[in-house]
Chimera marker file (.cmm) of the C-alpha trace (Angstrom):
<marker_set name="trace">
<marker id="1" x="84.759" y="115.336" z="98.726" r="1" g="1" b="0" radius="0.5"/>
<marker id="2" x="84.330" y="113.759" z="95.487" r="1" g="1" b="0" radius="0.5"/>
<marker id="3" x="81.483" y="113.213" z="92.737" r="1" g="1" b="0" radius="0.5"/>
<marker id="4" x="82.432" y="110.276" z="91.247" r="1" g="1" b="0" radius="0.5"/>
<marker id="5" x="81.292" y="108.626" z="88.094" r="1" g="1" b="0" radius="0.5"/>
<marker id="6" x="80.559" y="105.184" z="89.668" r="1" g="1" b="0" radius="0.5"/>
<marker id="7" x="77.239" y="103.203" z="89.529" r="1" g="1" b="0" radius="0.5"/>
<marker id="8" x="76.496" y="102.172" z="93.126" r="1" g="1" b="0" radius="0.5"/>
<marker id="9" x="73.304" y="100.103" z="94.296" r="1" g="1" b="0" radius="0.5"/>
<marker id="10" x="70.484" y="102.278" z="94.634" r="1" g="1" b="0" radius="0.5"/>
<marker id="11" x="69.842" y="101.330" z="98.054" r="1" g="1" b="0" radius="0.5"/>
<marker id="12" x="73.168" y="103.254" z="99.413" r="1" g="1" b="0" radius="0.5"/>
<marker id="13" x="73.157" y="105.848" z="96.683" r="1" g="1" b="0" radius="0.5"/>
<marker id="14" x="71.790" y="108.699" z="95.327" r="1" g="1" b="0" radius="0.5"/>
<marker id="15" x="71.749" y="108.196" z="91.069" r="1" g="1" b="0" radius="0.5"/>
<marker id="16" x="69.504" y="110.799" z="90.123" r="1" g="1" b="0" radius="0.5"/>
<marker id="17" x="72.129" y="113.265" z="88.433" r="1" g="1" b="0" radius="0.5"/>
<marker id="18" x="70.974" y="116.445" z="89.396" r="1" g="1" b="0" radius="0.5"/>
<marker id="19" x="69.960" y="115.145" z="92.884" r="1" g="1" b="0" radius="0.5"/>
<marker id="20" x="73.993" y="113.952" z="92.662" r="1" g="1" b="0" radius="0.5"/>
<marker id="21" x="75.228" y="117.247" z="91.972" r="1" g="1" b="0" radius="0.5"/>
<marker id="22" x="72.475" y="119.248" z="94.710" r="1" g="1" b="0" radius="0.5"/>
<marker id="23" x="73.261" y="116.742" z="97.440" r="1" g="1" b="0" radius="0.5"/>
<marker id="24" x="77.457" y="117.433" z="96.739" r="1" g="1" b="0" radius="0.5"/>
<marker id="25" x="76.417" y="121.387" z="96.589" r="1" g="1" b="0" radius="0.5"/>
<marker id="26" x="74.481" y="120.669" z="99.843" r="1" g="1" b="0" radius="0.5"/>
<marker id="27" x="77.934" y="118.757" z="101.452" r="1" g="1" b="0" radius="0.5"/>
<marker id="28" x="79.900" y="121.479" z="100.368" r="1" g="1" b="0" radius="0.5"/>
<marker id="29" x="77.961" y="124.366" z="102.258" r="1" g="1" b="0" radius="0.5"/>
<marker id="30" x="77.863" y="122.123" z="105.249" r="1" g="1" b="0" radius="0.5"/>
<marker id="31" x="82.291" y="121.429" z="105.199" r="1" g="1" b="0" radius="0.5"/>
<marker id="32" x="82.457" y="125.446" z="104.550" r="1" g="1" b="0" radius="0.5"/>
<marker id="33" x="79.787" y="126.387" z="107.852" r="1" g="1" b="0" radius="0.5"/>
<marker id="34" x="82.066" y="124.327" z="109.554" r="1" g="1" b="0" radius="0.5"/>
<marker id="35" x="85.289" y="126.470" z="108.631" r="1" g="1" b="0" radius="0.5"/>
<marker id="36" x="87.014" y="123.462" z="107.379" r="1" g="1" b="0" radius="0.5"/>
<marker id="37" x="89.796" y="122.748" z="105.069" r="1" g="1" b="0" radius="0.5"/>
<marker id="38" x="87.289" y="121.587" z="101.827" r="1" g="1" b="0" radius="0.5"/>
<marker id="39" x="88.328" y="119.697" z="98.728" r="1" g="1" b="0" radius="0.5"/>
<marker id="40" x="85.991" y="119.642" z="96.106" r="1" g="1" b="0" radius="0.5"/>
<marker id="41" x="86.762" y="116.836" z="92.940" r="1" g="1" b="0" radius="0.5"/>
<marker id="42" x="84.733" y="117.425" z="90.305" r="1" g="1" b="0" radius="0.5"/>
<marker id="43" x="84.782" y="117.873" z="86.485" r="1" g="1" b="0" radius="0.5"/>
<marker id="44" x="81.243" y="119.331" z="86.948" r="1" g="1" b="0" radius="0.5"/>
<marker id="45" x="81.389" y="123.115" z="85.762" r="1" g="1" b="0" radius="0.5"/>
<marker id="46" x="77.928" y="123.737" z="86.820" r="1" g="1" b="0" radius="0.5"/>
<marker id="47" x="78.868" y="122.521" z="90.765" r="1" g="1" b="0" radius="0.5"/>
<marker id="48" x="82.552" y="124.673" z="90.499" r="1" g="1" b="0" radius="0.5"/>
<marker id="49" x="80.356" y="127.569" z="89.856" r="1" g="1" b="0" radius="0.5"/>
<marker id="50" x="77.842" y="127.166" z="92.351" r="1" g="1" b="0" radius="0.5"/>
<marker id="51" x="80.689" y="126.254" z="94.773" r="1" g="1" b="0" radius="0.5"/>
<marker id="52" x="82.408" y="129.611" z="94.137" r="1" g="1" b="0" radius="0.5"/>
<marker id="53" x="79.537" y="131.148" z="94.935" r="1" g="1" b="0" radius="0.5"/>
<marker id="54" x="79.030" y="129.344" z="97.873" r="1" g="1" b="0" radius="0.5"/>
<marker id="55" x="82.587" y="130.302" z="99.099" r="1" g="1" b="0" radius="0.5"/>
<marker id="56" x="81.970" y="134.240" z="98.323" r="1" g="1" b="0" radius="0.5"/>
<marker id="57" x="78.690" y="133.989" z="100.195" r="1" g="1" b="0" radius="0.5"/>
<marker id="58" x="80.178" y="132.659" z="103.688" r="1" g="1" b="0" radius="0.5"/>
<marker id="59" x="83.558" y="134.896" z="102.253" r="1" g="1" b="0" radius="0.5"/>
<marker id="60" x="85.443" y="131.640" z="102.698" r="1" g="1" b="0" radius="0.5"/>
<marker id="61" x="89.005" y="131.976" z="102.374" r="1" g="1" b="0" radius="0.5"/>
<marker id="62" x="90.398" y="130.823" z="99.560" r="1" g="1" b="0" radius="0.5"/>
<marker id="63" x="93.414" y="129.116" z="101.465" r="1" g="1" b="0" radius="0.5"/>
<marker id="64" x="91.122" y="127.135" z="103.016" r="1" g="1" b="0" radius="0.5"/>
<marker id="65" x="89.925" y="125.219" z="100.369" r="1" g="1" b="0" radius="0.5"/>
<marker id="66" x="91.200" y="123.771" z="97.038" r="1" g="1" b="0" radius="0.5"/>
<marker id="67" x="89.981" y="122.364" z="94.436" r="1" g="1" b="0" radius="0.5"/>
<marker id="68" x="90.666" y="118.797" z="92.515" r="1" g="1" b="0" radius="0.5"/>
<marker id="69" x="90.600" y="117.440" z="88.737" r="1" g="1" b="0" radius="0.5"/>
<marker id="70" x="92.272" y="114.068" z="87.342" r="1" g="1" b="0" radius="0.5"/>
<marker id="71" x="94.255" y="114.102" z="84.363" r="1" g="1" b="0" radius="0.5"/>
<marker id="72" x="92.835" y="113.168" z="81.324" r="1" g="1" b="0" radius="0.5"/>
<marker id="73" x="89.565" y="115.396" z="81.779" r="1" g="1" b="0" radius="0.5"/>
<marker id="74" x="89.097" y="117.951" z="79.571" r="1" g="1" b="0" radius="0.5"/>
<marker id="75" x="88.472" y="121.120" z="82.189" r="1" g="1" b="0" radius="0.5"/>
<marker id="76" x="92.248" y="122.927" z="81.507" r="1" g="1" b="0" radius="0.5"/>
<marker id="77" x="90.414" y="126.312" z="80.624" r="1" g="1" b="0" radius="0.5"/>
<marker id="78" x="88.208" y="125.790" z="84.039" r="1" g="1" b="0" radius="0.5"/>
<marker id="79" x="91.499" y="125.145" z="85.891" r="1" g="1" b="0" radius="0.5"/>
<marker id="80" x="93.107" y="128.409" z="84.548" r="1" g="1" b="0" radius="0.5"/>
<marker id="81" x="90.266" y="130.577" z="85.992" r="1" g="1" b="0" radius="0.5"/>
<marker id="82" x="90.211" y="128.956" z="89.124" r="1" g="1" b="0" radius="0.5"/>
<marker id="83" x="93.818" y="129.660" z="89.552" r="1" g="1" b="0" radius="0.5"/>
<marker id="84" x="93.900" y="133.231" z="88.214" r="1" g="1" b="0" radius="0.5"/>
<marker id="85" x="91.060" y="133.667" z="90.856" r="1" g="1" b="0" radius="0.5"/>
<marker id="86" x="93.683" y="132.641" z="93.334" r="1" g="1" b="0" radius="0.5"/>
<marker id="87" x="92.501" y="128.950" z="94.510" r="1" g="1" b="0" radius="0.5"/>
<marker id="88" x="94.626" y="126.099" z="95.142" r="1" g="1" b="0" radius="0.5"/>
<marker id="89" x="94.252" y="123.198" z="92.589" r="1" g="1" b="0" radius="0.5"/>
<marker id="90" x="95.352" y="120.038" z="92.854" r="1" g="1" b="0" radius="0.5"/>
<marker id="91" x="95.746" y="117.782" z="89.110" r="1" g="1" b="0" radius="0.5"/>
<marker id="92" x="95.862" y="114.053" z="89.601" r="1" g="1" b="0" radius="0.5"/>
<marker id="93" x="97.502" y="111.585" z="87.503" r="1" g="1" b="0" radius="0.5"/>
<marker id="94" x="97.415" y="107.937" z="88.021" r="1" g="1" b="0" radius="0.5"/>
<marker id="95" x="100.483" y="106.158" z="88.700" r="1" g="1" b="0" radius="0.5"/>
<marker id="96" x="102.125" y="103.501" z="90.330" r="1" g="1" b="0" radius="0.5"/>
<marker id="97" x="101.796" y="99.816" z="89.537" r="1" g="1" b="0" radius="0.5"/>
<marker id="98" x="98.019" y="99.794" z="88.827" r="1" g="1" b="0" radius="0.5"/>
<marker id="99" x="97.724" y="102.804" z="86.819" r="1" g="1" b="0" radius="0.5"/>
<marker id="100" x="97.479" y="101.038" z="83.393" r="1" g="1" b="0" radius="0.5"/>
<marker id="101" x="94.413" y="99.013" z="84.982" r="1" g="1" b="0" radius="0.5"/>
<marker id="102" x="93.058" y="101.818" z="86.360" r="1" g="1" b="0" radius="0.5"/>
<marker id="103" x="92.635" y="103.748" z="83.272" r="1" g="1" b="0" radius="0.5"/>
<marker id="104" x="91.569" y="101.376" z="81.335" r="1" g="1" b="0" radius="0.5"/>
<marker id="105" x="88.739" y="100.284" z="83.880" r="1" g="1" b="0" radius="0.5"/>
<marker id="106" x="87.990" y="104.860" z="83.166" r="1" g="1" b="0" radius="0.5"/>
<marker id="107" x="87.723" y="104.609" z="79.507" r="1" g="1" b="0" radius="0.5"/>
<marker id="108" x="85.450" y="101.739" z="80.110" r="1" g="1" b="0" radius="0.5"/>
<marker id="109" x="82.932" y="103.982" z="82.556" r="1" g="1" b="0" radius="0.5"/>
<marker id="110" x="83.101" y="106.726" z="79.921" r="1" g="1" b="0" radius="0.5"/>
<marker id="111" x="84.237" y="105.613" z="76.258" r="1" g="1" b="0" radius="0.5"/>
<marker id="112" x="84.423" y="109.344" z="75.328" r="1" g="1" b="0" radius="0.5"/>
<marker id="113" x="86.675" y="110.335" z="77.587" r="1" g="1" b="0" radius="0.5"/>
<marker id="114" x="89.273" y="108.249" z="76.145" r="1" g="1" b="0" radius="0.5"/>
<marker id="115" x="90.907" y="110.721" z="73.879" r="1" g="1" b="0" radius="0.5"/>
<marker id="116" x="91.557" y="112.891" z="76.682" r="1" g="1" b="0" radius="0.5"/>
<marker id="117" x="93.096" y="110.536" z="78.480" r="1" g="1" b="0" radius="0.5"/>
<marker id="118" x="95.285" y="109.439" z="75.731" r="1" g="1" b="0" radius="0.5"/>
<marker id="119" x="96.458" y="113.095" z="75.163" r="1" g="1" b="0" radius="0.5"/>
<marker id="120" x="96.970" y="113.805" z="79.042" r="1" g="1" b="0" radius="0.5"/>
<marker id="121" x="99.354" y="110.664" z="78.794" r="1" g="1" b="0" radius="0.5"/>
<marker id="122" x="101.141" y="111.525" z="75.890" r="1" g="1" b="0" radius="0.5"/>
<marker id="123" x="101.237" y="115.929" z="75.948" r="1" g="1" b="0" radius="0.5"/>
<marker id="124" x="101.990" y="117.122" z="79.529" r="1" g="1" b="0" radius="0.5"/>
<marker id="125" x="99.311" y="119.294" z="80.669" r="1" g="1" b="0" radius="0.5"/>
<marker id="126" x="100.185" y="123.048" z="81.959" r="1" g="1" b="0" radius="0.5"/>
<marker id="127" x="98.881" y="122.304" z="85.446" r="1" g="1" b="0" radius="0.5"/>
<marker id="128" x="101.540" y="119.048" z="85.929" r="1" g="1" b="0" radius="0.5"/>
<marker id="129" x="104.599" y="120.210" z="87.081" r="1" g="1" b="0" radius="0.5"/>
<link id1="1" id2="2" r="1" g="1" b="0" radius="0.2"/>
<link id1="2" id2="3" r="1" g="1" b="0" radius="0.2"/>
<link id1="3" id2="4" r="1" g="1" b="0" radius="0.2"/>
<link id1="4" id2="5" r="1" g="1" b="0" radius="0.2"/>
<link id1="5" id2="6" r="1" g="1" b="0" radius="0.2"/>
<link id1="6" id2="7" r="1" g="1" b="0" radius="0.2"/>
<link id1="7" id2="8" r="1" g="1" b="0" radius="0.2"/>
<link id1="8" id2="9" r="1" g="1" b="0" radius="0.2"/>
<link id1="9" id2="10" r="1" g="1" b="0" radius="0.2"/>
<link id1="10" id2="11" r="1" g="1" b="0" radius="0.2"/>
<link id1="11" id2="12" r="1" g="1" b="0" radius="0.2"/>
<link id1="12" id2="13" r="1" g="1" b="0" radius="0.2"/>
<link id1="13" id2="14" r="1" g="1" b="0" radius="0.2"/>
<link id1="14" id2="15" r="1" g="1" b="0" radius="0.2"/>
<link id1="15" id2="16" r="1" g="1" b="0" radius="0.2"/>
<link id1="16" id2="17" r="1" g="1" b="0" radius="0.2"/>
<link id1="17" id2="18" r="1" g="1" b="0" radius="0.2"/>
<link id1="18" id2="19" r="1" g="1" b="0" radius="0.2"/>
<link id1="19" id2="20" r="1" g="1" b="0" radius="0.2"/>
<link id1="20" id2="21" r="1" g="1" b="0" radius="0.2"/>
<link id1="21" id2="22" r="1" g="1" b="0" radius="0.2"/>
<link id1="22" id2="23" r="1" g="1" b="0" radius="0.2"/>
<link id1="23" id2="24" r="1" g="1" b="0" radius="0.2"/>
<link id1="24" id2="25" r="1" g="1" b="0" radius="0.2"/>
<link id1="25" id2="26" r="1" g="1" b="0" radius="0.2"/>
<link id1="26" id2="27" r="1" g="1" b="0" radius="0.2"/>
<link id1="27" id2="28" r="1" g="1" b="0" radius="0.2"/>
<link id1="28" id2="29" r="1" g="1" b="0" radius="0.2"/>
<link id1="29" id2="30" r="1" g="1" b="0" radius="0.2"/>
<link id1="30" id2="31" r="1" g="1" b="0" radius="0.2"/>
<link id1="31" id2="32" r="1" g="1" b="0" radius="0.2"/>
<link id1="32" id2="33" r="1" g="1" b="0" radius="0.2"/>
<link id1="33" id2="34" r="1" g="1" b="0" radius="0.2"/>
<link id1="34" id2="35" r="1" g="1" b="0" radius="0.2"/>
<link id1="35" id2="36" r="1" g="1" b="0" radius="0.2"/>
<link id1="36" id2="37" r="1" g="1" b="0" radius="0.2"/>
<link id1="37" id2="38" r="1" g="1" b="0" radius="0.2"/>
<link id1="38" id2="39" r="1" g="1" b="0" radius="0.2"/>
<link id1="39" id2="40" r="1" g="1" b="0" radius="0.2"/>
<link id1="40" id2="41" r="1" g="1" b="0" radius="0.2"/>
<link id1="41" id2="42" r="1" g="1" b="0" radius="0.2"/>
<link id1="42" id2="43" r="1" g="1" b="0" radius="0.2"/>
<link id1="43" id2="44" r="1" g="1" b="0" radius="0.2"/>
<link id1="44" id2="45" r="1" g="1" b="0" radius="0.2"/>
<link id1="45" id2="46" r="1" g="1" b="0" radius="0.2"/>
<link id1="46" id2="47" r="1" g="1" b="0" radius="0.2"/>
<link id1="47" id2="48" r="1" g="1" b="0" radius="0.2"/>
<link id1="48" id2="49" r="1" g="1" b="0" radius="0.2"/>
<link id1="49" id2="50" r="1" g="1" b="0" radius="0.2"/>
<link id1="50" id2="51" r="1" g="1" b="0" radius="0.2"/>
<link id1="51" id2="52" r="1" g="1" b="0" radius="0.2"/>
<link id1="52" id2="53" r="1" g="1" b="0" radius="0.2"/>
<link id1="53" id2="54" r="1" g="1" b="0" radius="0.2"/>
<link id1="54" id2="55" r="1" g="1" b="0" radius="0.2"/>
<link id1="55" id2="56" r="1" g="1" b="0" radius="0.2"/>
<link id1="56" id2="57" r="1" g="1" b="0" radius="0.2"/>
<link id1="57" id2="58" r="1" g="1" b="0" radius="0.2"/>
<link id1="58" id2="59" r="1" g="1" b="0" radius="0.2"/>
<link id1="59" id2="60" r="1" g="1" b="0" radius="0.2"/>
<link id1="60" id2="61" r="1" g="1" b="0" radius="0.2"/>
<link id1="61" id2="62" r="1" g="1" b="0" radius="0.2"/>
<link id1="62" id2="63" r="1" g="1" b="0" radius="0.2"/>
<link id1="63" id2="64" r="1" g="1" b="0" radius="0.2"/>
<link id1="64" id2="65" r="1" g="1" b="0" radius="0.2"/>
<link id1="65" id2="66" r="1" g="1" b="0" radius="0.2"/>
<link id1="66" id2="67" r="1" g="1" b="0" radius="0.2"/>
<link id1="67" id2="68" r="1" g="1" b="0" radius="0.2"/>
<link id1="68" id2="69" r="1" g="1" b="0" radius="0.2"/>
<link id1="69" id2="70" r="1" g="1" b="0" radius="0.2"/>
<link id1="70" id2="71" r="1" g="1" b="0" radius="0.2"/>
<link id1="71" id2="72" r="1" g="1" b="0" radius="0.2"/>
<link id1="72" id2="73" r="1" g="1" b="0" radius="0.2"/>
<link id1="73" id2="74" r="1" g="1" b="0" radius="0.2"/>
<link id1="74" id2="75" r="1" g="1" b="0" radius="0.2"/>
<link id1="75" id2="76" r="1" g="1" b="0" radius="0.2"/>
<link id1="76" id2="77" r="1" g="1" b="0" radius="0.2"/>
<link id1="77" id2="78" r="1" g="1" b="0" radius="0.2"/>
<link id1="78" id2="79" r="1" g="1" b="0" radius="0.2"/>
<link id1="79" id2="80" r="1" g="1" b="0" radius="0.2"/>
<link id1="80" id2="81" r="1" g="1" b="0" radius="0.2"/>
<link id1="81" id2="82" r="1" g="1" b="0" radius="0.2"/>
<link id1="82" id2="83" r="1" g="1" b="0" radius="0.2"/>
<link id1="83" id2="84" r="1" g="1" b="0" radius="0.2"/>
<link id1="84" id2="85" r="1" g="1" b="0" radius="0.2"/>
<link id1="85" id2="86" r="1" g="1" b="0" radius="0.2"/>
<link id1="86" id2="87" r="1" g="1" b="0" radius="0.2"/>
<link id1="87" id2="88" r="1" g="1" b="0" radius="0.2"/>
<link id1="88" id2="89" r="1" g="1" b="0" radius="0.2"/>
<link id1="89" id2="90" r="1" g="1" b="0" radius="0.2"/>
<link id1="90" id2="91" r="1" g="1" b="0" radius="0.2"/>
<link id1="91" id2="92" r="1" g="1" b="0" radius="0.2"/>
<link id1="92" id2="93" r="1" g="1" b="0" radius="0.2"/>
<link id1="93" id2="94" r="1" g="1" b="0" radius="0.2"/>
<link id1="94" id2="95" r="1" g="1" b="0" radius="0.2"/>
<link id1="95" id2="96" r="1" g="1" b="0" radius="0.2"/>
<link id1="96" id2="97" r="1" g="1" b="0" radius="0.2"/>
<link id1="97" id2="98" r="1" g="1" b="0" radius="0.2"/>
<link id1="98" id2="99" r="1" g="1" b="0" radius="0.2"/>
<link id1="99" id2="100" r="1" g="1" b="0" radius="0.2"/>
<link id1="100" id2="101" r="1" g="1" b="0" radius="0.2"/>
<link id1="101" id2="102" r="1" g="1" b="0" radius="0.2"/>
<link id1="102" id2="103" r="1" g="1" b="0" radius="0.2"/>
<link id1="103" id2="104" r="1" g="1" b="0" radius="0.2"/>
<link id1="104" id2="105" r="1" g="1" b="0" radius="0.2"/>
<link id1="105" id2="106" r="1" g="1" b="0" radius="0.2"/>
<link id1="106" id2="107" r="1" g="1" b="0" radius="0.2"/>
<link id1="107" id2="108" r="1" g="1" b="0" radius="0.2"/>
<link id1="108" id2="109" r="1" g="1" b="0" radius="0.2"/>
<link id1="109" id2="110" r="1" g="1" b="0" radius="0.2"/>
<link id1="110" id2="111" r="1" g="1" b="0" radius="0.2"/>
<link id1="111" id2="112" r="1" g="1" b="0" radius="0.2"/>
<link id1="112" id2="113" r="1" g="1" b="0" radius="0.2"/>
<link id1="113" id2="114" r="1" g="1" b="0" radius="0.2"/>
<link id1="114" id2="115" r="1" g="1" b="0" radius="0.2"/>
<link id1="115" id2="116" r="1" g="1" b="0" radius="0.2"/>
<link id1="116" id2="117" r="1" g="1" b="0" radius="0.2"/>
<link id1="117" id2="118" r="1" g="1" b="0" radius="0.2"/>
<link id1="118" id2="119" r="1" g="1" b="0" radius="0.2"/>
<link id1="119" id2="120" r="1" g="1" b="0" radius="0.2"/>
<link id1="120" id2="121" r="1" g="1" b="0" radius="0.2"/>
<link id1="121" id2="122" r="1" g="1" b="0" radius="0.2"/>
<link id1="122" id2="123" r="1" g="1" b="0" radius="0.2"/>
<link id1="123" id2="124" r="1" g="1" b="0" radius="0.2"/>
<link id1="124" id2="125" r="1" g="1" b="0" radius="0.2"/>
<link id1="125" id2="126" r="1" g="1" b="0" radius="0.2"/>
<link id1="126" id2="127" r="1" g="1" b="0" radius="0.2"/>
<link id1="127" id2="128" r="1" g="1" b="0" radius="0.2"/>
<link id1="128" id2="129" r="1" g="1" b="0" radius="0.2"/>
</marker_set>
């Protein structure tokens, strides 16, 4: 499951952003009730620490879950404590033959992000192996 940062037609989507982030929260308790293997993608501290406590609530196991961040995001230090707590993440990067299009079309949606994503291209990140 991911919380994007795209501006859909109001008539399909929620764009309220804390209705965004309660409805994702609300998703998430439903996919760990269920017992199944969750992926959460989001740069959103305040979800990832309402999801952790959502997954020590139903004691989810942490091997049943993992969560997601794309490079270029500035969350490393979120990342770190996420792992030292013993959950799987998984670090995109864009590649293939669209990538260059792709990021530019990101830096577009958020102009500020575009440092980050200039230093995740150029400085490898700890979590890239």
């Amino acid at each position: 499951m991911c919380k994007g940062a795209y501006k859909e037609n109001k008539e399909i989507a929620i764009q309220d952003y804390q209705e965004i982030r309660e409805n994702f929260l609300k998703c998430a308790e439903k996919m760990i009730k269920n017992d199944v293997y969750s992926c959460f993608a989001t740069h959103d501290i305040w979800i990832i620490e309402r999801l952790e406590k959502l997954l020590k609530k139903y004691n989810y196991s942490k091997k049943n879950c993992e969560f997601q961040a794309l490079s270029g995001v500035p969350i490393d230090k979120t990342l770190d404590e996420l792992v030292s707590k013993g959950y799987t993440v998984r670090y995109y990067i864009p590649y293939g033959p669209d990538w260059y299009p792709y990021s530019l079309r990101r830096i577009r949606e958020n102009p500020d992000i575009w440092k980050d994503t200039l230093k995740a291209l150029v400085f490898k990140s700890k979590h890239r192996n």
